[in-house]
N, C-alpha and C positions, 0 to 999 in steps of 0.2 A: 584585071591582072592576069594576066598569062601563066602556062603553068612553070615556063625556064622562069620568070620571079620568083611563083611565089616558091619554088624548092629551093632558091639561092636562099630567101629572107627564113625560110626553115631552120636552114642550117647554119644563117648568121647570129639570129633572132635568138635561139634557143626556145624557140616553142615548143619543139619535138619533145624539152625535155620539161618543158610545164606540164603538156600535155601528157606526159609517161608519169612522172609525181602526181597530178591527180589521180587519173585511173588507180595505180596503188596502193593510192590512202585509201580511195575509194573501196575496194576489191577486200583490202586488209580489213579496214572497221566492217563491214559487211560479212566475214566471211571467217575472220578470227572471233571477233568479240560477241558473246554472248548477249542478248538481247532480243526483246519483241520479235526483234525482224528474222529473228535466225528459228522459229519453233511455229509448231501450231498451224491453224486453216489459215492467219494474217502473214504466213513469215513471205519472205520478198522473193522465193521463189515458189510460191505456191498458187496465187492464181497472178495474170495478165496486171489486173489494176491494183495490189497491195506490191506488185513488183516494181510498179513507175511512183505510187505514192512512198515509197520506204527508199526509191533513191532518189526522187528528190525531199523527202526528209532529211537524208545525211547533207544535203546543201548548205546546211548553219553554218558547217566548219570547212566547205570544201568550195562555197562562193566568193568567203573572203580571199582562199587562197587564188582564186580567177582573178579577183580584182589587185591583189599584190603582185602575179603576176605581170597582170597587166603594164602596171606601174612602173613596176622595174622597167619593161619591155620600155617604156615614156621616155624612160632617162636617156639612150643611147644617144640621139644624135643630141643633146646640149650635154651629154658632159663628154663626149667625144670633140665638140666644139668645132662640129658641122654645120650647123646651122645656117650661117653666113653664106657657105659654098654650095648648101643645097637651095638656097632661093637666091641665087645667082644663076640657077639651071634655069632653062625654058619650060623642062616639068613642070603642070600645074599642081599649087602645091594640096588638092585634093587627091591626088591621083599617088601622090607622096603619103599624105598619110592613107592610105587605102590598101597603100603594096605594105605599109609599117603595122597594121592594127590586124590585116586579114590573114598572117598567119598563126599569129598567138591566137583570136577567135575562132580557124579553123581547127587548131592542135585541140583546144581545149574542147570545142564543140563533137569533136570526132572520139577523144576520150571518152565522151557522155554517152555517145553513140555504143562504145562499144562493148563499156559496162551493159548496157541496156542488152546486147545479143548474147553476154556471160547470161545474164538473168534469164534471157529468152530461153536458151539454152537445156537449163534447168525449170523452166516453166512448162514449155511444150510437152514432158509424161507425164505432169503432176494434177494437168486440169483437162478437164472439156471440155469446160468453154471458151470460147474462141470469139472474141471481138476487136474490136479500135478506138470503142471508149478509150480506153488509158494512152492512146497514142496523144491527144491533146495535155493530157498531165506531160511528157514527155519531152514534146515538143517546148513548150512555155519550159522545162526544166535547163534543156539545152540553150533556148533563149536567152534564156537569164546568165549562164557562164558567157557569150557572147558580148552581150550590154556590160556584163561587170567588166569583163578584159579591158572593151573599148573605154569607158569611163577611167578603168584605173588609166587608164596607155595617157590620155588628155591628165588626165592630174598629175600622172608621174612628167607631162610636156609643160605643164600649167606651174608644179612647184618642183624645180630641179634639182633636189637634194636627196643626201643618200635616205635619210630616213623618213622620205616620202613611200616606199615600197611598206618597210614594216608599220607604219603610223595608218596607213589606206586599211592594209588590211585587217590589223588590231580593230580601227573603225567600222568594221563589213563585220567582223564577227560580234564587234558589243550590239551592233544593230539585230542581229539575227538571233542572238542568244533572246536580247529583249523581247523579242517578238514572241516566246516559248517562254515567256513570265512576263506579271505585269511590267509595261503598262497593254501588252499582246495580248493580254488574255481579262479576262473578267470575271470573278467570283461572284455566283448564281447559288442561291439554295433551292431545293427540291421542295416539291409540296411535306414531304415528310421531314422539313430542314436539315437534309444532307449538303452539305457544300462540295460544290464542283465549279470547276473551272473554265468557262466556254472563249472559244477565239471568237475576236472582235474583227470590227475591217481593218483596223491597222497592220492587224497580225497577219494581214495578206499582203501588204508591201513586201514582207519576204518572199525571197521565190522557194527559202526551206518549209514544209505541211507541217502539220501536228503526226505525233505519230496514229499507228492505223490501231483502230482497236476492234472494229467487226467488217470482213471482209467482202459486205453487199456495200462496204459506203464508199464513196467517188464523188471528186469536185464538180462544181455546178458550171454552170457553161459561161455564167457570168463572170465566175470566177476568171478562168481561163481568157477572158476577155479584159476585162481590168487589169490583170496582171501581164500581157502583152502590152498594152497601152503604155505602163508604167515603165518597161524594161524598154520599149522602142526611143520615151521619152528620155532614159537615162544612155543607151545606144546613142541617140541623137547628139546629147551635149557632149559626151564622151569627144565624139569625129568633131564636133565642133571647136572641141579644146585643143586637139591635136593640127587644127587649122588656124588656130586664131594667131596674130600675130602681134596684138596691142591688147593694153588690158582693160581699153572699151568693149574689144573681141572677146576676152575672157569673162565678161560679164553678161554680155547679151547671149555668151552660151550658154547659159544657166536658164533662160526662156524655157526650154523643150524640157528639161526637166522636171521644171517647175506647172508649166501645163499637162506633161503628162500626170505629174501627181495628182491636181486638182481633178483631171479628165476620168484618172482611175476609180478616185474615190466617189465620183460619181455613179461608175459601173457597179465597184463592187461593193457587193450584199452587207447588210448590217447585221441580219441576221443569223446566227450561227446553223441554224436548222437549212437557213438557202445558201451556207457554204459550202457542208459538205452534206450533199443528200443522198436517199438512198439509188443504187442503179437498177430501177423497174425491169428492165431487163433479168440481171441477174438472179432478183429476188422471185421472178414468177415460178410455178411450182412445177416439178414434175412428178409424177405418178405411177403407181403401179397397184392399181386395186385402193386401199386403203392406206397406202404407204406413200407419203410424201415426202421430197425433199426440194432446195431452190435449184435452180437452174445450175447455179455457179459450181453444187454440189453433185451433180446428176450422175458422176460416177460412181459416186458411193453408194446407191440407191438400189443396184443389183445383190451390196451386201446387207442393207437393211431390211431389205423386205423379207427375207424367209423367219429373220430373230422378230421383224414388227408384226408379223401376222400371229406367230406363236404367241407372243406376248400380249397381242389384243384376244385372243383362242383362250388362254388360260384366264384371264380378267375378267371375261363374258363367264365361262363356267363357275366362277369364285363371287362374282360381283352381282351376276346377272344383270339387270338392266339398268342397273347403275354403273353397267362397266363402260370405258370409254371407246370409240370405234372407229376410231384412226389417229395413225401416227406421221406426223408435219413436222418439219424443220422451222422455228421460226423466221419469219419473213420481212421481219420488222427491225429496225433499229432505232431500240429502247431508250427511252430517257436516260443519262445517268443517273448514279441513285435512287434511280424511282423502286418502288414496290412490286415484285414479279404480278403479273394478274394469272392465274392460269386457268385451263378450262377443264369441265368435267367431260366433256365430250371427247376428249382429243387429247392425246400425250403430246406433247410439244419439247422439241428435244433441239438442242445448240451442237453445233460442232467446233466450236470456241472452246466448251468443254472438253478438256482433255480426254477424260475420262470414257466420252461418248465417241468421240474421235478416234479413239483406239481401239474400244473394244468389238469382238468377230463373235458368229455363232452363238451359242449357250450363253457366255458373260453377258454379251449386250441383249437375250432378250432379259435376262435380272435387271438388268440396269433398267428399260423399258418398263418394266414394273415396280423396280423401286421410283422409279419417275412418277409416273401415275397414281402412284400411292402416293408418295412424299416428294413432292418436286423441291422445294427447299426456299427458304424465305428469301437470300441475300438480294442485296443492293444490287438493280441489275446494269450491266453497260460499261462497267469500273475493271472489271477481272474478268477469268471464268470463272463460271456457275461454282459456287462452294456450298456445303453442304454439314450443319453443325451436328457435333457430335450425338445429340439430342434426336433432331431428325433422321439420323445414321442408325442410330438404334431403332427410332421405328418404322425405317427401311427394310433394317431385320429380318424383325418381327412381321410386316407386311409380307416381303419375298416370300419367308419359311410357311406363312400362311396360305397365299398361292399355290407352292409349289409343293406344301406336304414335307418339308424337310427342313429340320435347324442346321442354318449352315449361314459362316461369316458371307460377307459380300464380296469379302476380297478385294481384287483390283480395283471393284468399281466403288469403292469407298476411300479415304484419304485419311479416315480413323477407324479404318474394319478394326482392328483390334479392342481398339477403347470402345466402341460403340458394343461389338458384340460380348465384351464382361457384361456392358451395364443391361444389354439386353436379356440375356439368360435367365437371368429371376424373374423377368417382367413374363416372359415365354411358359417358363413352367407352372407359374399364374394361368394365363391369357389361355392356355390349351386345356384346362381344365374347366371353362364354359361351358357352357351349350353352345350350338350353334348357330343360335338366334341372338345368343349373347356375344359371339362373337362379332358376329358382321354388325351387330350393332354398334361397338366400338370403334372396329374399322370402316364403319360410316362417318361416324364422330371424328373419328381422325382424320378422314380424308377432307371434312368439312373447315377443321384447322389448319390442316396442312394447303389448302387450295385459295382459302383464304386469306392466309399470314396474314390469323388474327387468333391464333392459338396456340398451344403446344402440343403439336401430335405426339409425342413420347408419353406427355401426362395425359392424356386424353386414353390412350392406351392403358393407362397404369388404372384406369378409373377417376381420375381427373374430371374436373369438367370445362369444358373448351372456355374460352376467354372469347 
């Protein structure tokens, strides 16, 4: 198709203005609406790979609108009632539908594209790391608006009615919602019977992801494979509907579809753990002395180490050789629900956590020690790290013992207040030990608290651990 077509079928077609309505639905739920995607280390413009997995997550509601597009686009020449006059041409009638489907797939594809350098935009001072992993998430994202257009354009050719356009795409989005609840997903309990909810292979027929919930994870390559397979198979009947001209023709174009599905489901994973894995890349560590963080995080790593060293300095002086002797970013992505394990050797600190994420200087190395004392039992992989009021108090109590001074947590708590009432009695207690009596307790505690198989608060009070 030459470039005088394809800007006449631009400007006949109304692709320019699919492709302008996408981009601002797009742009708009991205960038208005509050959600996952807009905060924290996961938001979509914070590293390279949560930035192509978070849009093409918003594809639930912005595919089907590709493929109604498309559809509409189908209608034009039978309800204009050309038909007749265009295979009376000597034009072959691929070459017809080719100049008809490849501007609505180029409007649309180019939309995608250009969301993609909004986000780059805002990506390029937020991270370090620099790769092209996420360029295959991307790629297969833009794919997939391509294959829906052509598909719709053959269906809106295949049933010529006006309420083929709304019916296509009402269709595309109940398929896609599905996919983001059963029968897309599958309800799993945890060795501690938490229930969660893991995607299945189906849930991968969609070209819309799960959303992102730790920012070392990235789809697998088979992934990425299947789901081309599947989109070329549905590209394929699409042009094949827009070609057919009997409705022997409109049947045996359902072949490519229908083998692409089968072909897909071959490729892709059944497994939820070989769908979306972690990126070894990202998660390897980098260093400074004692002070760890992943790859994906390495700019922050200049601000952690002067608060990680002091806080491991102060632990050694308090702890002595029970204190812990380096601080890691974990590298891992956690079971949902599962149980934290944590180590005595090593403060292990999330940047998922808000609270870690934010805090500079003095604050985080408290934080760094109330870590190490009381990392905090919750279910991990579901949220960020939370921290119950219970443990909060003998965070306290932990810090003001380190550090020689009763003082709230402040920021780095999310119940400094309530925690530090109920801690105060326990404090004015806890300081009138000996000093053998104390670290004895705060052994005790650190032994419940490491474990989440006790209550360091009561372990503190004189309790005895569970």
């Amino acid at each position: 198709m030459s470039t005088r077509v394809l800007r006449i079928e631009l400007k006949r077609s109304g692709a320019l203005w699919a492709g302008a309505v996408f981009l601002a639905s797009a742009l708009a739920y991205l960038s208005l609406v509050d959600g996952a995607w807009s905060e924290g280390v996961t938001a979509w413009t914070a590293q390279w790979t949560t930035m192509a997995l978070w849009t093409r997550a918003q594809l639930f509601f912005l595919w089907p609108l590709a493929i109604g597009f498309g559809a509409l686009q189908g209608l034009r020449d039978p309800r204009s009632k050309m038909n007749e006059l265009l295979t009376s041409t000597p034009r072959p009638v691929p070459h017809r539908a080719f100049a008809s489907a490849g501007p609505t797939a180029v409007a649309l594809a180019s939309a995608f594209v250009l969301l993609i350098l909004v986000g780059a935009v805002q990506v390029l001072p937020n991270t370090g790391y620099a790769h092209l992993g996420w360029l295959p998430i991307s790629l297969v994202g833009a794919f997939s608006l391509v294959a829906g257009a052509v598909l719709g354009m053959g269906v809106g050719r295949a049933l010529p009615s006006a309420l083929t356009p709304p019916a296509a795409a009402m269709g595309a989005f109940v398929f896609t919602t599905l996919m983001q609840l059963p029968p897309g997903h599958t309800q799993t309990y945890t060795a501690t019977g938490f229930p969660v909810e893991e995607p299945n292979q189906i849930s991968l027929l969609s070209p819309a992801v799960d959303q992102v919930r730790n920012v070392l994870v990235t789809l697998s390559v088979p992934v990425h494979v299947g789901q081309a397979i599947w989109l070329l198979g549905m590209a394929t009947t699409g042009f094949a509907l827009l070609v057919a001209a009997t409705a022997r023709d409109r049947l045996l174009a359902l072949a490519p579809v229908l083998v692409g599905l089968v072909t897909a489901l071959l490729v892709l994973p059944s497994d939820p753990y070989r769908m979306y894995v972690v990126d070894k890349t990202a998660a390897q560590l980098v260093c400074d002395g004692p002070v760890c963080v992943t790859k994906v995080h390495r700019t922050r790593l200049a601000d952690l180490v002067g608060p990680g060293k002091e806080a491991l300095h102060l632990l050694r002086g308090s702890l002595g050789r029970q204190a812990p002797v380096s601080v890691r970013e974990i590298a891992t992505v956690p079971t949902a629900g599962a149980t934290p394990r944590w180590s005595r050797e090593t403060v292990l600190i999330d940047y998922a956590d808000n609270t870690m994420a934010s805090a500079k200087g003095k604050e985080l190395t408290r934080y760094l020690i109330a870590t190490a004392m009381v990392p905090g039992c919750s279910p991990l992989g579901l949220s960020a790290t939370t921290v119950s009021v219970g443990d909060s108090a003998a965070q306290t109590i932990a810090v003001s013992w380190v550090l020689g001074d009763f003082k709230p947590l402040g920021d780095i708590s999310l119940a400094s207040s309530e925690s530090f009432a109920l801690a105060r009695p326990v404090w004015q207690k806890f300081k009138t030990l000996t000093r053998a009596e104390q670290l004895s307790r705060i052994g005790a505690m650190r032994d419940a608290a490491l474990s989440c198989r006790g209550d360091a608060f009561d372990v503190l009070k004189g309790g005895a651990s569970r």
